[in-house]
C-alpha positions in Angstrom: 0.0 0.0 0.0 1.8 3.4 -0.6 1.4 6.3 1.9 3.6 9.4 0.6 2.0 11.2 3.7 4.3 12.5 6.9 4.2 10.1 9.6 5.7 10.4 13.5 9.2 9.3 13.5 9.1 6.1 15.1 6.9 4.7 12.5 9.5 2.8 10.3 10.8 1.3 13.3 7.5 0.1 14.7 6.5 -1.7 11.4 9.7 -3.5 11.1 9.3 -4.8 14.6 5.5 -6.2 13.6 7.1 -8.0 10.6 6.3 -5.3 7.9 8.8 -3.7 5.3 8.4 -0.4 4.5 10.1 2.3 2.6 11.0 5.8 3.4 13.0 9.1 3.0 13.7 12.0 4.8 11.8 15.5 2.9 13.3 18.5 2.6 12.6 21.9 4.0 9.9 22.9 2.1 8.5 19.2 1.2 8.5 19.3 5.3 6.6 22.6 5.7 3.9 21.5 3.4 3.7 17.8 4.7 2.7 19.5 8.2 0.2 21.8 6.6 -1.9 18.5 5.2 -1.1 17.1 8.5 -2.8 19.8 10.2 -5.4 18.9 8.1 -5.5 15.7 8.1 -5.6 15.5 12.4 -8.1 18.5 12.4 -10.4 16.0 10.5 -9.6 12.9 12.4 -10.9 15.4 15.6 -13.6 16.6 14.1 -15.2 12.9 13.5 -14.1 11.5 16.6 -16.0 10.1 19.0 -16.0 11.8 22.9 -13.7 9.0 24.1 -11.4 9.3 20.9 -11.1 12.7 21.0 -8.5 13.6 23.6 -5.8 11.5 21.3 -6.9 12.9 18.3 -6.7 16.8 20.0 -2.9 15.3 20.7 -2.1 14.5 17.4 -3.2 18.2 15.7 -1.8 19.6 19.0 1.8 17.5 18.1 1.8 19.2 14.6 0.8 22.7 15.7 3.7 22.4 18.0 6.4 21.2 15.1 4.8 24.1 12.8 5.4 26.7 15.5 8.7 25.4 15.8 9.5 24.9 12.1 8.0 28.4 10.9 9.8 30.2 14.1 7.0 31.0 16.1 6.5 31.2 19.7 3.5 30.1 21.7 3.1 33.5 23.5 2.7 35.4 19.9 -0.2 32.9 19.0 -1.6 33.2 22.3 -1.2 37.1 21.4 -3.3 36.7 18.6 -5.4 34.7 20.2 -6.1 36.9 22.4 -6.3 39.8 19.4 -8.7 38.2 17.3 -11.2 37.4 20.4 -11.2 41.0 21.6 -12.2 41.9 18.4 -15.0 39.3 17.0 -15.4 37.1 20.2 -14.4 33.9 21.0 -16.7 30.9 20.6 -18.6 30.4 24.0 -21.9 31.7 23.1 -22.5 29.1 20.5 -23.7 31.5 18.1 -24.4 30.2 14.5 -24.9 31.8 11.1 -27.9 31.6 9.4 -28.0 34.1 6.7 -26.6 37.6 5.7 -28.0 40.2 3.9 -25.8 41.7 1.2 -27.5 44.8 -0.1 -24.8 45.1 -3.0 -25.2 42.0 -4.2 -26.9 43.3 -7.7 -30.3 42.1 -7.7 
């Protein structure tokens, strides 16, 4: 079965040990930095259809590849937290389980 998706870094070694061969290489830098974005992805999806019980491992995984992103891009946890806390003084955060049913655009040229 082929893969050609980012995997954690004991992988190889763990299917070896269960009797599988496998092949892999090491990415480069930007080959890296996009393999985490589809991560991010990827885990953000596997959270989003987990179950309540599931759910704390799958929050570990995307919170493992937000942690190597920071890291690889340079960016500290206190500048997202900044942001963070940016973005909710300005349009809120999510406690009041607000969703959007419609907009009116009045320029929309009907």
């Amino acid at each position: 079965m082929n893969y050609s998706k980012l995997v954690r870094d004991g992988i190889p070694e763990h299917l070896q040990k269960a009797g599988l061969r496998c092949g892999w290489e090491t990415m480069n830098e930007a080959e890296y930095r996009q393999a985490l974005r589809e991560k991010l992805v990827e885990e953000a999806q596997e959270a989003a259809q987990a179950n309540e019980q599931e759910l704390v491992f799958e929050l570990a995984d995307l919170y493992e590849v937000m942690e190597v992103l920071m890291k690889v891009y340079a960016i500290t946890p206190t500048s997202v937290q900044e942001a963070q806390e940016c973005k909710r003084h300005e349009r809120g955060g999510f406690e009041r389980r607000i969703r959007l049913l419609w907009v009116d655009d009045e320029n929309d040229g009907a």
